[in-house]
ZAMAR-392759 format. One record per residue (C-alpha): residue in one letter; x, y, z; residue number from 1. Coordinates in Angstrom, 1 decimal, always signed. Each point is the difference from the previous one (the first is absolute). Last residue first. Layout:
<pts>
+------+--------+--------+--------+-----+
: type :   east :  north :     up : seq :
+------+--------+--------+--------+-----+
:    a :      X :      Y :      Z : NUM :
...
+------+--------+--------+--------+-----+
</pts>
This chain:
<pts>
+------+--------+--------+--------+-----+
: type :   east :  north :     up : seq :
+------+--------+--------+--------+-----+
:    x :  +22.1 :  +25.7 :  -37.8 : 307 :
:    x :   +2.7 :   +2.4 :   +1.0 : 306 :
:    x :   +3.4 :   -1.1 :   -0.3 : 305 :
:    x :   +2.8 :   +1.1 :   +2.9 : 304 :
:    x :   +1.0 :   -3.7 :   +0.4 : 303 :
:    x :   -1.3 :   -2.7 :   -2.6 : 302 :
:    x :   +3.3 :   -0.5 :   -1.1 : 301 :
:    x :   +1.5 :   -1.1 :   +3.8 : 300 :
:    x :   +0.4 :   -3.7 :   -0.7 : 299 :
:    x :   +2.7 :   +1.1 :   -3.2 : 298 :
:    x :   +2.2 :   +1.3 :   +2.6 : 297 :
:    x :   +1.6 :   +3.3 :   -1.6 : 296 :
:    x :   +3.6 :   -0.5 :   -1.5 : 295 :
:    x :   +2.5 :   +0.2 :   +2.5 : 294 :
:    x :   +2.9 :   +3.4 :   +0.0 : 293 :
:    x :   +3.2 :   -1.6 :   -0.3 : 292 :
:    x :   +0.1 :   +2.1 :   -4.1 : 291 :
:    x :   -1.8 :   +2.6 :   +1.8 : 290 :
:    x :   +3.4 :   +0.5 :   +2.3 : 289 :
:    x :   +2.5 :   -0.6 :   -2.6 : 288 :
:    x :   -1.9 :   +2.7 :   -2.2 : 287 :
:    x :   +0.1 :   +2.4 :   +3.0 : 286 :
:    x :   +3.3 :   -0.6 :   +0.9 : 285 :
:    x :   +1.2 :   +0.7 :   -3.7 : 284 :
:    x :   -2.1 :   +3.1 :   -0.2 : 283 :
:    x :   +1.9 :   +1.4 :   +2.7 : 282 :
:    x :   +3.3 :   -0.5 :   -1.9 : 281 :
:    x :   -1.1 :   +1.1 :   -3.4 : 280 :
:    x :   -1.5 :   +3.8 :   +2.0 : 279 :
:    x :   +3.5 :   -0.1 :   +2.1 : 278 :
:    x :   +2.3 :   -0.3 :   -3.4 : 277 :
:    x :   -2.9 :   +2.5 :   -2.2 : 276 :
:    x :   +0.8 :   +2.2 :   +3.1 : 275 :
:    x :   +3.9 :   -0.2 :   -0.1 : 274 :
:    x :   -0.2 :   +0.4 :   -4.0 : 273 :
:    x :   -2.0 :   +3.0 :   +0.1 : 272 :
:    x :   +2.2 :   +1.9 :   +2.3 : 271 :
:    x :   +3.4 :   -0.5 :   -1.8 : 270 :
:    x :   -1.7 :   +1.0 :   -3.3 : 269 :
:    x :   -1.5 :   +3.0 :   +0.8 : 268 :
:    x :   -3.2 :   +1.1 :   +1.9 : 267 :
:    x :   -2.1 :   +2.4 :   -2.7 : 266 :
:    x :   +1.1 :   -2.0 :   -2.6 : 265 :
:    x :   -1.7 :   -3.4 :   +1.3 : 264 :
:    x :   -3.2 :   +2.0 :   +1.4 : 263 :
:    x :   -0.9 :   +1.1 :   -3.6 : 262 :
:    x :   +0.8 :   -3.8 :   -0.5 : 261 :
:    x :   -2.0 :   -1.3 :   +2.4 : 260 :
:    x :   -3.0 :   +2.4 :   -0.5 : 259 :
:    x :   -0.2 :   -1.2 :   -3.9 : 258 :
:    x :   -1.0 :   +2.9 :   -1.9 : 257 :
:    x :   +2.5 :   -0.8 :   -2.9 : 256 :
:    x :   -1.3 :   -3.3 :   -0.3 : 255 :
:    x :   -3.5 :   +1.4 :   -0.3 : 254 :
:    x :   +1.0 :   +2.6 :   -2.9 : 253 :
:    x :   +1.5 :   -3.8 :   -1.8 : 252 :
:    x :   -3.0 :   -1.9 :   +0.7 : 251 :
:    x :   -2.3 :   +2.9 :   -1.7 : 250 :
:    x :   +2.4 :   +0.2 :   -2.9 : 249 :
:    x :   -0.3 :   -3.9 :   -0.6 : 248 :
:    x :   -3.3 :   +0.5 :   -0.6 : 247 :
:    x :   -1.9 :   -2.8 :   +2.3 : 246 :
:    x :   -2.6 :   -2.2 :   -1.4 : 245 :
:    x :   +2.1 :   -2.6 :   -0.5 : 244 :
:    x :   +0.6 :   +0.2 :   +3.7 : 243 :
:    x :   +1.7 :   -3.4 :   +0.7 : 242 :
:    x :   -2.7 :   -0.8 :   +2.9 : 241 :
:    x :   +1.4 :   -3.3 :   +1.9 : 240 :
:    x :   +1.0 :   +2.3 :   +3.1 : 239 :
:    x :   -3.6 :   +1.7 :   +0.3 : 238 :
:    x :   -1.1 :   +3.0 :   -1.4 : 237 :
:    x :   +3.6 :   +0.2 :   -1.5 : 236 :
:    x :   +3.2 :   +2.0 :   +1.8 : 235 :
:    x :   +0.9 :   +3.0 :   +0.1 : 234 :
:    x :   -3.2 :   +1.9 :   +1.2 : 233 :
:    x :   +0.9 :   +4.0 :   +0.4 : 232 :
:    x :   -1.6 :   +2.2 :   +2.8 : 231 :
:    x :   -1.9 :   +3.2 :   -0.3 : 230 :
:    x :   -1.5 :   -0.7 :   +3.8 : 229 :
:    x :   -3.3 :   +2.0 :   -0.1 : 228 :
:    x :   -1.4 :   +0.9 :   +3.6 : 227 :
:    x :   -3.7 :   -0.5 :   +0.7 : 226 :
:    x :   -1.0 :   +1.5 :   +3.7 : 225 :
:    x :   -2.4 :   -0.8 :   +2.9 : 224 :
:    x :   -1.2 :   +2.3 :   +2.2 : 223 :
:    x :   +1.2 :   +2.9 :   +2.4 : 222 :
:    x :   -0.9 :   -1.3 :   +3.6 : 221 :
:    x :   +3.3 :   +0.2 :   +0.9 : 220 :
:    x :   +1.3 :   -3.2 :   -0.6 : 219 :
:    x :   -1.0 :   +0.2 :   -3.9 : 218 :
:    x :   +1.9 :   +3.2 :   -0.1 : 217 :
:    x :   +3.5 :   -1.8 :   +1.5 : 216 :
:    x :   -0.5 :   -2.7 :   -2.4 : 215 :
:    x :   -0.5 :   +1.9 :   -2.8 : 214 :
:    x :   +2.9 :   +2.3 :   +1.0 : 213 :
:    x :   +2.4 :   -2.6 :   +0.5 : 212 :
:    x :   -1.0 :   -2.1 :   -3.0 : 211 :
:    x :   +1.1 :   +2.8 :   -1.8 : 210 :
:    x :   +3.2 :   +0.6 :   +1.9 : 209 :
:    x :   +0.6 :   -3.8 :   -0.3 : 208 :
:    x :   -0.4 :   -0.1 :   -3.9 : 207 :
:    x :   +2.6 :   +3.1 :   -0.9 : 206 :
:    x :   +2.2 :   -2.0 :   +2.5 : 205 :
:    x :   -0.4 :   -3.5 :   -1.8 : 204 :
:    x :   +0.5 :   +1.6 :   -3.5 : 203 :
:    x :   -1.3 :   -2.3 :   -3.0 : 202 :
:    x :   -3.7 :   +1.3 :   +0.8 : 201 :
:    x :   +0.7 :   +3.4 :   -0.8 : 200 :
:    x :   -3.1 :   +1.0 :   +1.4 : 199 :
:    x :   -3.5 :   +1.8 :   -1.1 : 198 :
:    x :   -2.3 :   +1.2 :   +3.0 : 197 :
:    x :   -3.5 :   +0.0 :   +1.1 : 196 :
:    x :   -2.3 :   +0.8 :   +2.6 : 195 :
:    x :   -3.3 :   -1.6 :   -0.1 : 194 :
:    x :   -3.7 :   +1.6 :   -0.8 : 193 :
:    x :   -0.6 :   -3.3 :   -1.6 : 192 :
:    x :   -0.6 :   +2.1 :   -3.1 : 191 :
:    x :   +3.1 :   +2.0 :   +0.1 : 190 :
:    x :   +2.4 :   -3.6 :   +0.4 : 189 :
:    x :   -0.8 :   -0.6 :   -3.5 : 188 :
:    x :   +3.1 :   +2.7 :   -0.5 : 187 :
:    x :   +2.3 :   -2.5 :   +1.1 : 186 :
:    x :   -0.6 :   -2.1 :   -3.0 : 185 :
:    x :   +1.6 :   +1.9 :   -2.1 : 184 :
:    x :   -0.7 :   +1.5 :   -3.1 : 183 :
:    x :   -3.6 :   -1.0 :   -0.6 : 182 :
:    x :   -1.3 :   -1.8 :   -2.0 : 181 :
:    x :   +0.8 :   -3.7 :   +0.8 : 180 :
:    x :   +0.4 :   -3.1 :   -1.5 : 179 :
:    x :   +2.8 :   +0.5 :   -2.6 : 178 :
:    x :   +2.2 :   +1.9 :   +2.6 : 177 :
:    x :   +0.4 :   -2.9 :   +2.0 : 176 :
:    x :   +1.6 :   -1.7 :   -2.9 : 175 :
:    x :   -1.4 :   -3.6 :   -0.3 : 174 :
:    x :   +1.6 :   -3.6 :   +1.1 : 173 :
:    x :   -0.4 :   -0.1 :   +3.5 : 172 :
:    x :   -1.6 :   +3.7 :   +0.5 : 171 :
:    x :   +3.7 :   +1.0 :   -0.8 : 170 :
:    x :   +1.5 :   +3.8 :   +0.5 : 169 :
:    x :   +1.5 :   -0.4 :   +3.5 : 168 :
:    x :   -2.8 :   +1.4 :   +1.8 : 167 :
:    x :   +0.2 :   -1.2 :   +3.7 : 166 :
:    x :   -2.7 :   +1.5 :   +1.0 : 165 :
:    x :   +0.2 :   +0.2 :   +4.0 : 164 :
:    x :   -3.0 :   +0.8 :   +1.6 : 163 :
:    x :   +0.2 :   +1.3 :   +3.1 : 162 :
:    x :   -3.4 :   -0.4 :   +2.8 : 161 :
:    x :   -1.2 :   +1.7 :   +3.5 : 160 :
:    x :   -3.0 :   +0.4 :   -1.5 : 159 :
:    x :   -1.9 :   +3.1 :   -0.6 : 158 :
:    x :   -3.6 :   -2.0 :   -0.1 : 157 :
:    x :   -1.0 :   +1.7 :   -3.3 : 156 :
:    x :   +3.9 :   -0.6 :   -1.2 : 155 :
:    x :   +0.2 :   -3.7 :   +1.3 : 154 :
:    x :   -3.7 :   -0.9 :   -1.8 : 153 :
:    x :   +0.9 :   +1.8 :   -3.5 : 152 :
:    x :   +3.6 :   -1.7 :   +0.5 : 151 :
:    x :   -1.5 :   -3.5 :   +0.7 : 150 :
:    x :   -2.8 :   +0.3 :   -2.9 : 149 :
:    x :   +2.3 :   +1.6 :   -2.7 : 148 :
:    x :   +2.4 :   -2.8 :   +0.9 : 147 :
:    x :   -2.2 :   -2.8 :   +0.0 : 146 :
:    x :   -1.0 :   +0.9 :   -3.6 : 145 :
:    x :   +2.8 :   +0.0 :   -1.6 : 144 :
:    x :   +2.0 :   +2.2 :   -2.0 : 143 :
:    x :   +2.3 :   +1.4 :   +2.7 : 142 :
:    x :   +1.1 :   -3.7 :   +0.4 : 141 :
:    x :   +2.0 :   +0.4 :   -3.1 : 140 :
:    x :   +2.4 :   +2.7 :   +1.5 : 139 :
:    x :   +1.3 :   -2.9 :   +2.2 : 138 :
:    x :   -1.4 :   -0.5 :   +3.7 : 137 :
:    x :   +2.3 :   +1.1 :   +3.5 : 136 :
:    x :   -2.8 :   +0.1 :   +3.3 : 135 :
:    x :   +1.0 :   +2.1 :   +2.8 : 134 :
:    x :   -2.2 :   -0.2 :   +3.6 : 133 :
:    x :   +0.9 :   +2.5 :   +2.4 : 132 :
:    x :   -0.9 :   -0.5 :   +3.5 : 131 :
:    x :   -0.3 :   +2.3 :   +3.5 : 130 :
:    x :   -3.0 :   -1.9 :   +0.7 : 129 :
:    x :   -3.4 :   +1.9 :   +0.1 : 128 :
:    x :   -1.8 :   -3.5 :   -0.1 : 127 :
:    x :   -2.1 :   +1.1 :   -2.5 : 126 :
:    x :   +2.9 :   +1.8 :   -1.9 : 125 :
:    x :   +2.1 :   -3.3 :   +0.3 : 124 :
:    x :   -2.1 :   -2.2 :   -0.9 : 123 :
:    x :   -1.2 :   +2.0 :   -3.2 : 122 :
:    x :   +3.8 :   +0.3 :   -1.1 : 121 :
:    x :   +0.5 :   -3.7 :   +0.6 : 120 :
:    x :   -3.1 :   -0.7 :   -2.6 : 119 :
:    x :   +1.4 :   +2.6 :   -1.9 : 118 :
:    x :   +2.9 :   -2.2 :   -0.6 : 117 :
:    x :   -2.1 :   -3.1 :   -0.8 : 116 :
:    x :   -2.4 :   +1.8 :   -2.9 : 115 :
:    x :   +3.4 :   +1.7 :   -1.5 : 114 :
:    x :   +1.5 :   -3.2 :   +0.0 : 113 :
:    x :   -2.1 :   -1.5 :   -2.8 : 112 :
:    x :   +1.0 :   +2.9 :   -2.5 : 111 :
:    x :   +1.5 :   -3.1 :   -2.5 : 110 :
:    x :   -0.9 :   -3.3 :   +1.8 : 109 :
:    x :   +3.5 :   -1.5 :   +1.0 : 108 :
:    x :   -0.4 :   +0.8 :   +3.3 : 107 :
:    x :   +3.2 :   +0.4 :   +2.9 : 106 :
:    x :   -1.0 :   +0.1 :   +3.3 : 105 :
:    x :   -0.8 :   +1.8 :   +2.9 : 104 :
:    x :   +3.6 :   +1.0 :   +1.1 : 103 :
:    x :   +0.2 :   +1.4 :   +3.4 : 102 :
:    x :   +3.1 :   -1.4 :   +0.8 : 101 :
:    x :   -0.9 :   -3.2 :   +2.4 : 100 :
:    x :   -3.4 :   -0.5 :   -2.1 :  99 :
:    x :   +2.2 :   -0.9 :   -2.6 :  98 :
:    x :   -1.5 :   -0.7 :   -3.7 :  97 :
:    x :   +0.7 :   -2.1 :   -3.0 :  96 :
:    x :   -2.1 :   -0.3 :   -3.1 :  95 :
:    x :   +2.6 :   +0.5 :   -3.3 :  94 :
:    x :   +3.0 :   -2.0 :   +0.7 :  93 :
:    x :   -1.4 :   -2.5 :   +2.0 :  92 :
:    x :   -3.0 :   +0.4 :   +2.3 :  91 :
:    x :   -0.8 :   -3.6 :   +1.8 :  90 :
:    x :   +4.3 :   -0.9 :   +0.8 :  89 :
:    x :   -0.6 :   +0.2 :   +3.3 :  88 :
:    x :   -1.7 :   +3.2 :   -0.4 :  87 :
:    x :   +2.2 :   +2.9 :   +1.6 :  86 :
:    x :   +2.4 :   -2.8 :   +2.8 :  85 :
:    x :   +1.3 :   -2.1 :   -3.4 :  84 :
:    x :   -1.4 :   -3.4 :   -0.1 :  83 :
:    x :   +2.1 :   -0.2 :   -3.7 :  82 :
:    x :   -2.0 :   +0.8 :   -3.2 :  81 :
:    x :   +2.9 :   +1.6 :   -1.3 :  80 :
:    x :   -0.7 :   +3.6 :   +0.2 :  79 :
:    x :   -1.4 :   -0.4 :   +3.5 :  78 :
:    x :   +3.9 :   -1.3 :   +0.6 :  77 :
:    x :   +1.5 :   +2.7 :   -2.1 :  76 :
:    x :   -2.7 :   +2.6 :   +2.0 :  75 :
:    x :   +1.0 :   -1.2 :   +3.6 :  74 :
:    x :   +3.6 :   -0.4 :   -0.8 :  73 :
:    x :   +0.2 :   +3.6 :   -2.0 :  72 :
:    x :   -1.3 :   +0.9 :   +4.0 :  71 :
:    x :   -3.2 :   +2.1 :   -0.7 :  70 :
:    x :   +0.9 :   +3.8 :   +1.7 :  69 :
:    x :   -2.2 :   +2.3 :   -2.2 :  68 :
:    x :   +2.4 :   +0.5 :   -3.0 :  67 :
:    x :   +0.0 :   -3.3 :   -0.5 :  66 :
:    x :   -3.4 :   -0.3 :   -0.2 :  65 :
:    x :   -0.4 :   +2.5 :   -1.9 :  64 :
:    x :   +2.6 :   -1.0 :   -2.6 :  63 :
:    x :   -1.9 :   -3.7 :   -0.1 :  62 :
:    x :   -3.1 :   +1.7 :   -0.4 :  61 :
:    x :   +0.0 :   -0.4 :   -4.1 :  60 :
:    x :   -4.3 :   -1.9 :   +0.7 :  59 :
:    x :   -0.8 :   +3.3 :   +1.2 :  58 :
:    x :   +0.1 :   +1.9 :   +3.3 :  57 :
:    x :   -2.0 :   +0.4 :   +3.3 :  56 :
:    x :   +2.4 :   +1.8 :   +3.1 :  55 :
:    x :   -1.6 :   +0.9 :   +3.3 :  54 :
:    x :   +1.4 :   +2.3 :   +2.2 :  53 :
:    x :   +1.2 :   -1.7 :   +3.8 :  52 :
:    x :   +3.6 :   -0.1 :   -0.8 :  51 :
:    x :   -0.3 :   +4.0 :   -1.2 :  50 :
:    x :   +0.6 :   +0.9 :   -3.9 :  49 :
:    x :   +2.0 :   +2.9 :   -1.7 :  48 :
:    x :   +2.9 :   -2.5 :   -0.2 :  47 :
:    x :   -2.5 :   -2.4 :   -1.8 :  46 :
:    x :   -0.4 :   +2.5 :   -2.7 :  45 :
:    x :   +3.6 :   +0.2 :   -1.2 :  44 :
:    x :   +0.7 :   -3.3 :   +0.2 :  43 :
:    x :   -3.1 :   -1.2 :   -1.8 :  42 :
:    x :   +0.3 :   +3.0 :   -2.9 :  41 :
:    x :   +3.8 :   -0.2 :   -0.2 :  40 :
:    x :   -0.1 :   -4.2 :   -1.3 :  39 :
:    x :   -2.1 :   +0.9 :   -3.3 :  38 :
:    x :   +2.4 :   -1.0 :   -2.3 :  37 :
:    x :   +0.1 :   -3.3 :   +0.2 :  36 :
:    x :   -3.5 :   -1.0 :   +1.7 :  35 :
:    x :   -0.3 :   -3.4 :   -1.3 :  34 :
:    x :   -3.0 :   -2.1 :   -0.3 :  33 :
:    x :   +1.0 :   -3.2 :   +0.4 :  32 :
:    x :   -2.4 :   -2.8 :   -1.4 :  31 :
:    x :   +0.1 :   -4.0 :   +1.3 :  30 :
:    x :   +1.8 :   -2.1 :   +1.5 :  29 :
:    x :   +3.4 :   +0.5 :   +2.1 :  28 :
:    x :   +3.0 :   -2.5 :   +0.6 :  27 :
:    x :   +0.0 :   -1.4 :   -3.1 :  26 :
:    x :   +3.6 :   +1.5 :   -1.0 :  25 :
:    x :   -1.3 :   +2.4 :   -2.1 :  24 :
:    x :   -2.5 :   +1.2 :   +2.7 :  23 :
:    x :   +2.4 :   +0.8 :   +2.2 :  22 :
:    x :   +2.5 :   +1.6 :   -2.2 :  21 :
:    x :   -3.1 :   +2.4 :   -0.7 :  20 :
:    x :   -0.7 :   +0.4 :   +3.6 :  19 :
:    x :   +3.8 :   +1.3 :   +0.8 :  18 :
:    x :   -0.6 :   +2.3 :   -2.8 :  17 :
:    x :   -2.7 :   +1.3 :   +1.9 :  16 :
:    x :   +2.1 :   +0.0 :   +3.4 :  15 :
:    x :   +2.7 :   +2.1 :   -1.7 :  14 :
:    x :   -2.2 :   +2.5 :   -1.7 :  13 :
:    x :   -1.8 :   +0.4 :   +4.2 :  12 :
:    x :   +3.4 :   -0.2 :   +1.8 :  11 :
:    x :   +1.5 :   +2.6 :   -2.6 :  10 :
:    x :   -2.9 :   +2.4 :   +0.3 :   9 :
:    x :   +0.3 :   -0.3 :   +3.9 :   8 :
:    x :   +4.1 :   +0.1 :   +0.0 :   7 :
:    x :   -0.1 :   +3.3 :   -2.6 :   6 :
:    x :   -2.4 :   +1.6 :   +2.5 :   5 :
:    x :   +2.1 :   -0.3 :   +3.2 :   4 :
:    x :   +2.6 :   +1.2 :   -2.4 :   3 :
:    x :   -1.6 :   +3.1 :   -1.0 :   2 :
:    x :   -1.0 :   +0.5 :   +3.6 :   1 :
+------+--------+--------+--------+-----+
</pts>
């Protein structure tokens, strides 16, 4: 398991910095918003997931996605603006989605998911499928007002719902614990009338037998639950954010976090090396392959738009 799990997190921190070259080289446009740091919440909590649950996440999904089944090819190409087979280029880095593996959609709305993923939690109680629906948001999003109103109507309806806070200690550019009150944001689960728990959210296993349980309760007629993931951001808001506003003592405790590298001593040096080879190799293919990957038909722009 332990390396099963160092492969996942490496395949996600790999990709990213994949995505980075990418856009150096001209290849990519626009913001990346990274999840470096953050990689053992997705793997973790999609382990605890069934093919047929649905998935809503944030505009830093590309760990998710991964971590759900998305080809690196399909999400590079997407990435890229290529005709890729998620959007055909449409989402990007920040609004993608999959039908195919459950995955609603990214948002880049802070708390905007929470409306959507209790959408898929309503359809499935009414329609007494045997359904989860998970939605990951930051620890800003507990701030807003779509998420009092989705988790107020999930935990009066008992929805079969998980929410996922990633709290890695940065509402964007603010310290979560300037803009709340309480000690944790767990404990706003009580008024919901939700089941909560806190996580290490830098270990994938501690995350997986959380999710596990939620999951498991949720199927059973138990309700919806808010688990904490205590995760660690490494990286900017977005990949042009130097983090001015970062103490350097706060980057450093985060660096030590890191789940790759608590997962780096805990294999060994021999190990390590042979997955980061396979992990560079993979990634390779899957660049090669979005790189041949078309760019979208101009004649078909007016596909999928409203109006």
């Amino acid at each position: 398991m332990c390396e099963d799990t160092y492969h996942a997190i490496c395949a996600i921190r790999r990709f990213e910095e994949r995505l980075v070259s990418l856009k150096r080289d001209g290849l990519i446009q626009g913001s990346l918003h990274l999840c470096c740091g953050q990689e053992a919440v997705p793997v973790g909590a999609c382990r605890a997931l069934r093919s047929g649950d649905a998935l809503t996440v944030t505009y830093r999904g590309h760990g998710w996605a991964l971590a759900r089944g998305i080809a690196p090819a399909d999400l590079f190409a997407e990435v890229m603006g290529r005709d890729s087979s998620l959007c055909g280029g449409r989402g990007g880095s920040a609004y993608f989605s999959s039908a195919d593996h459950g995955l609603l959609g990214e948002n880049s709305i802070v708390a905007a998911g929470l409306p959507i993923a209790a959408g898929a939690g309503l359809a499935a109680h009414m329609s007494e499928d045997d359904v989860v629906s998970l939605v990951s948001i930051g620890d800003g999003a507990m701030n807003q007002g779509a998420a009092h109103e989705a988790l107020n109507f999930a935990g009066v309806l008992g929805l079969p719902l998980v929410v996922v806070i990633e709290n890695n200690g940065w509402s964007e550019l603010t310290p979560a614990d300037a803009m709340v009150m309480t000690e944790t944001l767990a404990e706003r689960a009580f008024i919901y009338g939700m089941a909560a728990v806190r996580v290490d959210g830098t270990d994938a296993e501690a995350v997986e037998r959380a999710v596990t349980e939620a999951v498991d309760r949720a199927r059973a007629g138990g309700g919806p639950t808010i688990i904490e993931a205590l995760t660690v951001r490494l990286t900017g808001h977005y990949d042009l954010d130097p983090q001015h506003y970062r103490p350097a003592e706060d980057l450093a405790r985060a660096r030590e976090q890191d789940p790759l590298e608590q997962l780096r001593l805990r294999l060994g040096g021999d190990r390590v090396a042979e997955i980061e080879r396979r992990v560079a190799a993979e990634l390779d293919l899957a660049v090669d392959a979005a790189k041949r990957t078309p760019y979208p038909d101009p004649a078909g722009a007016r596909e999928h738009v409203y109006g």
